[in-house]
C-alpha positions in Angstrom: 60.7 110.3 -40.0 60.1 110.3 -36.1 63.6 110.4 -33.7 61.3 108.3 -31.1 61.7 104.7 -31.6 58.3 103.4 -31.3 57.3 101.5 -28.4 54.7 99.0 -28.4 53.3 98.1 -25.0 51.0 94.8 -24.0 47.6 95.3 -23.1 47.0 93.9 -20.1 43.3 92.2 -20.1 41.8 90.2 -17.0 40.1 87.4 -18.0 36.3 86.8 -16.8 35.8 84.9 -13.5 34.9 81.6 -14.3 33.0 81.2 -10.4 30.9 83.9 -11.9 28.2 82.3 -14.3 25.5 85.0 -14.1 22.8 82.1 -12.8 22.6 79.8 -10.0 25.9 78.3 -9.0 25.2 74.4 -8.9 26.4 72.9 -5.8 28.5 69.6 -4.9 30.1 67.8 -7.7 30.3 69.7 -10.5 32.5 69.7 -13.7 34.0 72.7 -14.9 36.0 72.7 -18.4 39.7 73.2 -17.9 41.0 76.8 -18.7 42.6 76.8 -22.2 44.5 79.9 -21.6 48.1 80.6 -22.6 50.6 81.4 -20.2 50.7 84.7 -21.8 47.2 85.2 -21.0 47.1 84.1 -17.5 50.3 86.3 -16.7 48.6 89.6 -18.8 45.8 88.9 -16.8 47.3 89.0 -13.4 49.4 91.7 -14.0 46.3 93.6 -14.6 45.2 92.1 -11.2 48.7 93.0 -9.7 48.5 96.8 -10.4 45.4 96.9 -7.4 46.7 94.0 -5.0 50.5 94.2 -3.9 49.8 89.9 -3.5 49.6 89.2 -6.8 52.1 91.5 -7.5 54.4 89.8 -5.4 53.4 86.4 -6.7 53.7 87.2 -10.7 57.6 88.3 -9.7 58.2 85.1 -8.0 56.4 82.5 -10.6 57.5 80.7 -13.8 55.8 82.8 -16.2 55.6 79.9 -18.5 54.2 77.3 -15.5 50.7 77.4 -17.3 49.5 75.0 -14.8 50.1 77.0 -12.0 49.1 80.3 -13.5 45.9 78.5 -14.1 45.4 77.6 -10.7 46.5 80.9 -9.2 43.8 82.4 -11.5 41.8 80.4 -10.3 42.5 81.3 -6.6 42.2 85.2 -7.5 38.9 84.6 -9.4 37.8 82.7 -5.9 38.7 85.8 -3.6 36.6 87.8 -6.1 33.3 85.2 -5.4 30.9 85.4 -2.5 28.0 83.4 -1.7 25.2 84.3 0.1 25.3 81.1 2.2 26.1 80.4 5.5 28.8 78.5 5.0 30.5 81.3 2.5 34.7 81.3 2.9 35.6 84.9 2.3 39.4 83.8 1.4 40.6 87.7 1.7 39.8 87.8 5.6 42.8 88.0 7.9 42.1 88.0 11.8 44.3 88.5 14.6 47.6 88.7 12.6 46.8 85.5 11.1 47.6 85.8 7.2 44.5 85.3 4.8 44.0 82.0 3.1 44.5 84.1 -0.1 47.9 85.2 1.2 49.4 82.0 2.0 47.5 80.5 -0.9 49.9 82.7 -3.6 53.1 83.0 -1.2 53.3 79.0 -1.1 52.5 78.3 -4.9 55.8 79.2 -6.6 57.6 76.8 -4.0 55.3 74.0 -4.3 55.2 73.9 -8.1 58.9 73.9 -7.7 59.4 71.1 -5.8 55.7 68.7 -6.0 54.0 70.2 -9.1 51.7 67.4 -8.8 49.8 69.1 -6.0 49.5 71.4 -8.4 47.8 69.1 -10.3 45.7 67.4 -7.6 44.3 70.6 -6.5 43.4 71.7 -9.6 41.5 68.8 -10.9 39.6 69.6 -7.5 38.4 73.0 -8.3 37.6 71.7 -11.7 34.5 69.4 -10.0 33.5 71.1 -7.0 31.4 73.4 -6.5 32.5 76.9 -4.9 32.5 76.1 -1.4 34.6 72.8 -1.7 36.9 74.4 -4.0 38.0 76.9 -0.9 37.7 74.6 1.4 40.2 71.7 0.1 42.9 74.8 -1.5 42.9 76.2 2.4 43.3 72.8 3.9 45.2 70.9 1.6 47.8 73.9 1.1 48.0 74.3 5.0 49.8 71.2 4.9 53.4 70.8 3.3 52.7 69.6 0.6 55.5 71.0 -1.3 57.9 68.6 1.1 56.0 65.5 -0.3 57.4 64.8 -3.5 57.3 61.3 -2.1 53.6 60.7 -2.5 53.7 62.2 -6.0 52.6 59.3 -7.7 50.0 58.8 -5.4 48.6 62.3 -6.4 48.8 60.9 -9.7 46.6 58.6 -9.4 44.0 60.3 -7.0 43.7 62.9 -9.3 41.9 60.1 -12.0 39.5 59.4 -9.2 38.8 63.0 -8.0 35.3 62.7 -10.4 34.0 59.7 -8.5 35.3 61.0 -4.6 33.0 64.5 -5.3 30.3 62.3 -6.3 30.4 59.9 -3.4 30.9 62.6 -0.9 29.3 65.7 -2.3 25.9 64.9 -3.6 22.9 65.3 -1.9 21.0 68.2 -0.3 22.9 71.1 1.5 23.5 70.6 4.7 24.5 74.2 6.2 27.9 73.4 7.0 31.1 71.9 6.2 30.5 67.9 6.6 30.6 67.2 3.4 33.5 69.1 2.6 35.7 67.5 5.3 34.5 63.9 4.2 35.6 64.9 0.9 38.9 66.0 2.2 39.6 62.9 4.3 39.1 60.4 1.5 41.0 62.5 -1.1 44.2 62.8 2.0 43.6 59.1 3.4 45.2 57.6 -0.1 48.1 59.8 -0.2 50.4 58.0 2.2 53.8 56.2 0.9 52.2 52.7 1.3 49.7 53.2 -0.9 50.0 51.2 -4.0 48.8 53.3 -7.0 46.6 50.9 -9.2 44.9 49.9 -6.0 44.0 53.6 -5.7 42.4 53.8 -9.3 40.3 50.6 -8.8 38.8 52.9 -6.5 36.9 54.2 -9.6 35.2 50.4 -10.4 34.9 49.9 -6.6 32.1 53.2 -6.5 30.6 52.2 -9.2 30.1 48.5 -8.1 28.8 49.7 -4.7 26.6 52.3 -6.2 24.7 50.0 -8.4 24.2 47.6 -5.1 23.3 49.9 -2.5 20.3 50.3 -2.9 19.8 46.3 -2.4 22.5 45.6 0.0 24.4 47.5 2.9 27.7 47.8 1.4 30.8 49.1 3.6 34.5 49.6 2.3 37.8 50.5 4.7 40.1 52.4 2.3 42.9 52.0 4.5 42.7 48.0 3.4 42.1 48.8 0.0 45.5 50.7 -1.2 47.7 48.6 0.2 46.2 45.3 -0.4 47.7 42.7 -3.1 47.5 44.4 -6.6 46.7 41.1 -8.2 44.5 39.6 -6.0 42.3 42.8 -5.7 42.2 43.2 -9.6 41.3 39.1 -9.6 38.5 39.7 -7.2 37.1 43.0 -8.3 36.4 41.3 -11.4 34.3 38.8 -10.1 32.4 41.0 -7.4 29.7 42.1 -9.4 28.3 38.5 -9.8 28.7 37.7 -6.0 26.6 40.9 -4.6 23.9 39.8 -7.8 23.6 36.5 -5.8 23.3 38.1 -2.2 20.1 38.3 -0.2 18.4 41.6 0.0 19.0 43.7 2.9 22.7 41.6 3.4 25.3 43.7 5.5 29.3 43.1 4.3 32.1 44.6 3.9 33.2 45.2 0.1 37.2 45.3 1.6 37.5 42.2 3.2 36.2 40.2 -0.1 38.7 42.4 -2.1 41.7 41.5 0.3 41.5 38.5 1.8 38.4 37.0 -0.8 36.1 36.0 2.4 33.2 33.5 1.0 30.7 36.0 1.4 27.5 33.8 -0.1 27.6 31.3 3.0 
């Protein structure tokens, strides 16, 4: 019989990329399936990671190690780092300039205190990367985390409910042909930020979902506008009332008729004089 107590040690194994497909990388609004890892997975894995970047090191001592969500989206941000594009509008997340710290630095120094105190960015910015393409992915994490977002706990529910509409914002906003730089991006970032304010009234911000859909089956006939600002803090119940009957007022418009889709949904404007 041995006198060494045997020791059994944990293999640590880095899971694959998920950015890297091994074929074109479709572009705009995408949908990618959530990870299904288990915290143990996602912690083995960036331990492995840890042992070659002093980052991750530092973040896997300062996380939850059983905060799957935010294991999967730190995964997520390593796996980004490790992605290039051969595009002009490629965001190397690993480049620091000046003294400035690299998004990917900030990206895993802030994550442990926001899923501390306003897990539902967490949240939000995960269901982001989950349908957008590469670009957009980088783009939102480093703006949206370059806010404080883990002092706004007070628009949690708000996050809430964006995150149901996420889908149908990339769709509006990120479809279409490549333009070369980040226009589409940004519009995607100011309607996702624009309904995260304390006066916005949650179920007006998920009716946001039957709003795009109305307007995408009319555009094509009329010239359809909407001001989100009136939308999420209009009456709950007379939006709802309207939106139901909107459909069968823009059947009955004229071809080529300009409106606004907000002031019919707020204030119910006769808009078939």
């Amino acid at each position: 019989m041995s006198l060494f107590s045997k020791v059994s040690k944990t293999v640590l194994t880095k899971l694959p990329n998920r950015f890297l497909t091994g074929g074109f990388e479709p572009m705009g609004h995408i949908t990618r399936t959530p990870r299904a890892n288990s915290a143990n997975e996602l912690i083995n894995s960036l331990k492995s990671y840890a042992k070659e970047n002093e980052l991750i090191d530092k973040f896997v001592k300062s996380v939850d190690v059983n905060d799957t969500k935010t294991l999967s989206l730190a995964h997520d941000i390593v796996d980004l780092s490790k992605t290039q594009e051969m595009l002009p509008t490629n965001i190397d997340i690993n480049v620091s300039k000046n003294g400035v710290p690299s998004i990917f630095s900030y990206l895993l120094e802030k994550l442990p205190l926001v899923s501390k105190n306003n897990p539902s960015a967490i949240e939000l910015a995960q269901d982001v990367v989950n349908h957008s393409d590469i670009t957009n992915a980088k783009y939102f994490l480093a703006r949206f985390f370059g806010n404080p977002v883990e002092k706004m706990s007070d628009i949690a529910p708000q996050m809430q409910s964006v995150r149901k509409i996420v889908p149908n914002i990339a769709q509006d906003t990120l479809s279409g042909s490549y333009t070369m730089d980040f226009s589409k991006n940004n519009d995607f970032f100011k309607f996702v930020t624009s309904l995260l304010s304390k006066d916005a009234k949650c179920e007006n911000i998920e009716s946001i979902n039957k709003i795009t859909e109305i307007i995408d089956k009319y555009s094509s006939k009329l010239q359809l506008t909407c001001n989100l600002d009136n939308i999420k803090i209009a009456d709950t119940a007379k939006l709802k009332e309207n939106l139901e009957v909107l459909p069968q007022v823009l059947e009955n418009l004229p071809a080529g008729k300009s409106l606004d889709i907000s002031e019919f949904l707020t204030k119910n404007t006769n808009l078939t004089a």
